[in-house]
C-alpha positions in Angstrom: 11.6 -15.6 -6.7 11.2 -14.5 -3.0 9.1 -11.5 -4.1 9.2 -8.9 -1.1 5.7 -7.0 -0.8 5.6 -3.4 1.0 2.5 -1.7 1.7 2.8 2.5 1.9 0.4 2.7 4.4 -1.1 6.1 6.4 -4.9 7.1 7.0 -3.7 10.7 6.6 -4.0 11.8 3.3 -1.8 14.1 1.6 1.6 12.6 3.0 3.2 12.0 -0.3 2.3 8.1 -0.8 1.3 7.9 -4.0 4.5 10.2 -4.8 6.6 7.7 -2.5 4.9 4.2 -4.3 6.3 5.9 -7.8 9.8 7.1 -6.8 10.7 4.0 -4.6 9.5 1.3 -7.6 11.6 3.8 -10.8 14.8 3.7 -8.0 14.4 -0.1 -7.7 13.9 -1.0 -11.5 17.3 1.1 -12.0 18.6 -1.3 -9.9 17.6 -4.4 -12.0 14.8 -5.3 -10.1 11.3 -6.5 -11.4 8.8 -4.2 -9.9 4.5 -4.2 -9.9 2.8 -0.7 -8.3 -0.5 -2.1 -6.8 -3.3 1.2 -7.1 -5.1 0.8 -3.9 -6.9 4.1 -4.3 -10.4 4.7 -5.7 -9.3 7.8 -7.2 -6.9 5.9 -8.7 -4.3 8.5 -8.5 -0.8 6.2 -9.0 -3.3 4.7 -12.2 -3.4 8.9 -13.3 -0.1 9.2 -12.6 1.5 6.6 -14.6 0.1 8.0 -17.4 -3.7 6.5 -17.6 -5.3 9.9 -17.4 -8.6 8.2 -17.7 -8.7 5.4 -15.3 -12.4 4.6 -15.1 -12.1 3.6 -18.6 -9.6 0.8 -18.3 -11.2 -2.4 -19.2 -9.9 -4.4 -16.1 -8.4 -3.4 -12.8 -7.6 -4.7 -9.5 -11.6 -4.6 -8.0 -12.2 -6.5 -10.7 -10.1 -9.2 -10.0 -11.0 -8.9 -6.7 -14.7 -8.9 -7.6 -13.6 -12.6 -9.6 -12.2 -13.7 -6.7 -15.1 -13.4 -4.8 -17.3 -14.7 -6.7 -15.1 -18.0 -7.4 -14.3 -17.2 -10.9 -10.9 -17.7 -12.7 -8.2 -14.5 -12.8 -5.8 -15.3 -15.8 -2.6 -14.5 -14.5 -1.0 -10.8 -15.6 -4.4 -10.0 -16.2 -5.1 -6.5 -16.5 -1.2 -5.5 -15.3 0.2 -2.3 -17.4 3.5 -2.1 -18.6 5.2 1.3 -18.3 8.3 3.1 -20.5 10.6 3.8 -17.3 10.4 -0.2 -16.1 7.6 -1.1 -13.7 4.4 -2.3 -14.4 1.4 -1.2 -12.4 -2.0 -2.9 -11.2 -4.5 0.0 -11.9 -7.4 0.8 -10.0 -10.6 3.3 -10.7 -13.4 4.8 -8.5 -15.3 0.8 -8.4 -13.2 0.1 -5.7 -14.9 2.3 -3.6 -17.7 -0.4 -3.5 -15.6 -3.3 -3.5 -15.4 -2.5 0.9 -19.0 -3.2 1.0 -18.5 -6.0 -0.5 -15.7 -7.5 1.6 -17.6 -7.1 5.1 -19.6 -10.5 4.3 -16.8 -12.6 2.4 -15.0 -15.4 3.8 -11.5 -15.0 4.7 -12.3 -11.1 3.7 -8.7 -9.8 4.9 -6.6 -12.3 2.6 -8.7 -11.6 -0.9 -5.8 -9.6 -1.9 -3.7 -12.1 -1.1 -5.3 -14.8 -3.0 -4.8 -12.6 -6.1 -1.1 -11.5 -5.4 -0.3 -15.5 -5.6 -1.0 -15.7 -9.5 0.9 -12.8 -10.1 4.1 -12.3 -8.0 6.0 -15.1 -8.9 6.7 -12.6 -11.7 8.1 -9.8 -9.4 10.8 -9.2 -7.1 9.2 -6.1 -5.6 5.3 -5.4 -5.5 4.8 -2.1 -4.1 0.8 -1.3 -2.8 -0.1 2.1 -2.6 -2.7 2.3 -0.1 -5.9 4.5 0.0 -5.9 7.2 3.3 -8.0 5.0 5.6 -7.5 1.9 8.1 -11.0 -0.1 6.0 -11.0 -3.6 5.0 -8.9 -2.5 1.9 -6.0 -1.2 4.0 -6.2 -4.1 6.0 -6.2 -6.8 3.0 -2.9 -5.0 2.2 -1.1 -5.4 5.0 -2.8 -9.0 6.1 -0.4 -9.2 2.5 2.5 -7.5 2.7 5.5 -8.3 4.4 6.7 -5.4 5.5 5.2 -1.0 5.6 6.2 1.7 4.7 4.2 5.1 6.3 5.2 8.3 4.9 4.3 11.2 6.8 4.3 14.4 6.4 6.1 16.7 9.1 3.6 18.3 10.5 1.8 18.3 14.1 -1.3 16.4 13.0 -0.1 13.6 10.6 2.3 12.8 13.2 0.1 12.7 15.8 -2.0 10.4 13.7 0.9 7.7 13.6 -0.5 6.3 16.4 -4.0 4.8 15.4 -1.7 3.8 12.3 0.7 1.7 14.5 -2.0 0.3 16.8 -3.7 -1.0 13.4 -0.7 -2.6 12.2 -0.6 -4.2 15.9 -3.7 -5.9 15.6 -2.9 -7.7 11.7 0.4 -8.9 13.2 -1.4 -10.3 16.4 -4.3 -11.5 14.1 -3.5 -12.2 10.7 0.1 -11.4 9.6 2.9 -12.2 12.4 5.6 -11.7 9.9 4.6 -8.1 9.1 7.1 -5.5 10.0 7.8 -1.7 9.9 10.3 -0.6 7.2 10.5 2.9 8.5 8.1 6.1 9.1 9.6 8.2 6.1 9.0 11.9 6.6 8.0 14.1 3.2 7.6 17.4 2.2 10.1 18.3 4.9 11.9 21.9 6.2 14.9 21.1 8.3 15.2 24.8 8.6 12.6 25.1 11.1 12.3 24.1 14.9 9.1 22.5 14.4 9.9 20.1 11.7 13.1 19.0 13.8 10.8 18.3 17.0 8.4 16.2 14.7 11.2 14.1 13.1 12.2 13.1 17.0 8.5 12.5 17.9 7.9 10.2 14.7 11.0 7.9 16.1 9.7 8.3 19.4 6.3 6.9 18.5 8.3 4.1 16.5 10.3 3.3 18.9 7.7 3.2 21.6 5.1 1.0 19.5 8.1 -1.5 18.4 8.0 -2.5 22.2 4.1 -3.5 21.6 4.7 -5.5 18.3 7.4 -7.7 20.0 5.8 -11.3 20.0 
């Protein structure tokens, strides 16, 4: 199965991506496909939301299995993974993750751990969907040194637009350095009011900034 990986990706947070992660993976197991969620978050709020109100008290999660990883140990396949009523399954994550950063910034091949764990598992998937925490850290990287292609939702607003840019300039550097087959699937604006002049001049500066850092990723 040529399982396609998307990262929703922004250092901003409060732009719906956690909101974007759920909606986008129900849509495409309506559609027949075979969908993971991937928590990325230390608050572990796609784990809350997919009903695990209690996510520190999961007996496994994805820093675990990173932790394993790092530490040469076996990761049984599937291990950990969560199946869900409405048709995707979800990798959770809790608050350990927070430390698992520290622990990356002396590893070997630090940017691909997350890679080396997405190998035993999405064979099983056509889609595996990573909702990223709201920072550019080693964990954000990992995810897109994995994923083929990112999704940034954004809200539209002055500031979270204007952020785009340190966004774009990071996904630069893992195409240059780590990823070359990395691409942008779209900026996706939320929580949006096409009534108002100031949301219209944001949705043309999003595509602007698009457009102009697409000229930058060209190899």
């Amino acid at each position: 199965m040529n399982t396609q990986i998307i990262a929703c990706s922004n250092q901003k947070g409060g732009t719906a991506k956690t909101t974007t992660c759920v909606n986008l993976g129900i849509g495409l197991a309506r559609a027949g496909k075979k969908v993971l969620l991937v928590d990325r978050d230390p608050q572990g709020s796609l784990t809350i939301s997919r009903g695990n109100p209690q996510p520190d008290k999961l007996p496994f999660t994805l820093s675990d299995a990173m932790g394993r990883i790092l530490t040469d140990q076996p990761v049984r396949p599937g291990k950990g993974i969560l199946r869900h009523s409405e048709g995707v399954d979800l990798m959770p994550e809790n608050i350990p993750l927070s430390g698992m950063e520290v622990s990356l910034v002396n590893a070997m091949s630090r940017e691909t751990i997350l890679r080396q764990h997405f190998e035993t598992v999405k064979r099983q998937y056509s889609h595996i969907i990573v909702d990223c925490q709201s920072s550019l850290g080693l964990l954000t990287v990992n995810a897109l040194a994995t994923a083929n292609s990112v999704l940034v939702p954004v809200q539209a607003e002055y500031l979270p637009a204007k952020g785009l840019e340190q966004l774009l300039q990071t996904i630069n550097k893992v195409r240059r350095q780590i990823n070359p087959k990395l691409k942008i699937d779209g900026i996706l604006l939320t929580m949006v009011d096409s009534r108002t002049k100031f949301c219209q001049r944001n949705r043309r500066s999003a595509a602007g900034e698009l457009r102009f850092q697409d000229q930058s990723l060209c190899f």
